[in-house]
N, C-alpha and C positions, 0 to 999 in steps of 0.2 A: 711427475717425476721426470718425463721429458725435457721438461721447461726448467727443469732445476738438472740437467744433465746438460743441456743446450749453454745454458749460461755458462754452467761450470768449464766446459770446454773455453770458453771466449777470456773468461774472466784470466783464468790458468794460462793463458800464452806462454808467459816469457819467465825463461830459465839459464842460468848460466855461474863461471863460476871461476879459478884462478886461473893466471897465467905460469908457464911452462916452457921449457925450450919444444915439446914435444907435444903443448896443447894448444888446443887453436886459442882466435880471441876476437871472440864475438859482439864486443864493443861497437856501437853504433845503431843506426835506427831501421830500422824491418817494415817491411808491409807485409799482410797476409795476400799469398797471391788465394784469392776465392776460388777461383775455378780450380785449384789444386788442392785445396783444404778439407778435411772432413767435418772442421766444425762450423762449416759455410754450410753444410746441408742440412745441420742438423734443425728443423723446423723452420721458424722466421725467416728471412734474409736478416742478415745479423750486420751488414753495411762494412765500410773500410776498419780493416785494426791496425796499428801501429803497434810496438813491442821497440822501445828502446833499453840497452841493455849500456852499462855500463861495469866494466868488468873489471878489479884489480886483483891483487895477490892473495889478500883476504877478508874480501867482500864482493858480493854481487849484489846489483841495484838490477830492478827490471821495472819500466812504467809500460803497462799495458795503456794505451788508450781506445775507447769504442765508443761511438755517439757521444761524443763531445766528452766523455768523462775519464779522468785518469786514475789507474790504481798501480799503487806505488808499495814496493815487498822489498824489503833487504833478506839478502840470505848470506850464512855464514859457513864457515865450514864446517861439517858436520860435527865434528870434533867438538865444536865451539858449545853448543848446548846452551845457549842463550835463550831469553824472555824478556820480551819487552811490551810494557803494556799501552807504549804511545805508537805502535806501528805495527804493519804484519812483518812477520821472521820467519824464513823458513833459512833451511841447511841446503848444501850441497856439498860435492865429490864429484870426484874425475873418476870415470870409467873408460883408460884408454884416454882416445881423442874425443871419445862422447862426453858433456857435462850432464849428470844428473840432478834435478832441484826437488825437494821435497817440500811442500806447506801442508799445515793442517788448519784450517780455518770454517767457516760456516758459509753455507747459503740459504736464504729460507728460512733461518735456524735450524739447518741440519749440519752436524759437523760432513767433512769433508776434506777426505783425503788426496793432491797433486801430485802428481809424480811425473816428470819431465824429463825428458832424454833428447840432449841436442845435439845436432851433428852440422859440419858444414861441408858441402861438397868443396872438390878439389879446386875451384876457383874463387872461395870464400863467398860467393856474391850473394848464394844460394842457403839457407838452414831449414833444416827437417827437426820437425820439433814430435816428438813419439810422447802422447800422454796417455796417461790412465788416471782415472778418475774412482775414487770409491767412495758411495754413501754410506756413512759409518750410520749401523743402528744395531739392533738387534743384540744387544749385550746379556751375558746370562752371568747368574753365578758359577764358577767351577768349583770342582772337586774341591779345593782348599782355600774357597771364600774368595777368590783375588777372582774381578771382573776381566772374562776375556770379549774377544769378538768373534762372535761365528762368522765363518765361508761364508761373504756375504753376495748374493745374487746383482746386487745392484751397484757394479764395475762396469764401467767402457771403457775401450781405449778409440785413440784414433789417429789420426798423424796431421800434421798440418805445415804450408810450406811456406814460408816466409823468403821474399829477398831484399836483398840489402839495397837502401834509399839514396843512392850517391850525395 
């Protein structure tokens, strides 16, 4: 479960979402700084991550890359409710000047819930990325047949600090 928590933190990086006269724009390419990260400790040394983010009015592109490999998510806005079977999709929203990204995807073959909250400090250079992670399981029948999910134990969150690659 660690090792499917660890991942999930590295994989999840990069989040982001429209522009705004009053939203930031997070556009361009990110290192993880590690000695400020919480998903650097999590087990392994987990080595350099990159997170290029690509941001228009209604669409976000995020390429996480880690050990040589890149994984590539469009998100749309929430609203949008799209499905696409040639790529990952997740949604976002603006909270404020924070952007929030949602994906639901699998690791391991466990589904797996993302949830992302960006921020940038006041000199843009800098992004705090606030995630939470949940392993979806434990599904029961309710009261009127429709499958829900219980309170599930197996959520972390953690923050992690990226700055921007001149």
């Amino acid at each position: 479960m660690k090792r499917v928590l660890s991942i999930a933190f590295v994989v999840a990086l990069g989040s982001v979402g429209t522009q705004g006269q009053d939203r930031p724009d997070f556009s361009g390419t990110w290192r993880m700084d590690l000695a400020r990260s919480e998903a650097a400790a999590q087990g392994a040394a987990i080595g350099p991550v990159t997170v290029t983010i690509r941001q228009a009015a209604e669409e976000l592109r995020i390429d996480t890359t880690r050990n040589g490999k890149t994984e590539s998510v469009r998100y749309l806005p929430a609203s949008a409710n799209a499905k696409s079977p040639d790529e990952l999709l997740g949604a976002f929203r603006w909270d404020g000047a924070k952007l929030r990204t949602t994906l639901v995807t699998d690791i391991n073959k466990q589904a797996i819930t993302l949830e992302e909250l960006r921020s940038l400090d006041a000199t843009g250079r800098e992004m705090t990325v606030e995630l939470t992670l949940v392993v979806e399981h434990g599904y029961q029948s309710g009261g009127t047949g429709v499958l829900r999910s219980q309170n599930s134990p197996n959520s972390s969150r953690g923050i992690n600090v990226f700055v921007k690659v001149p």
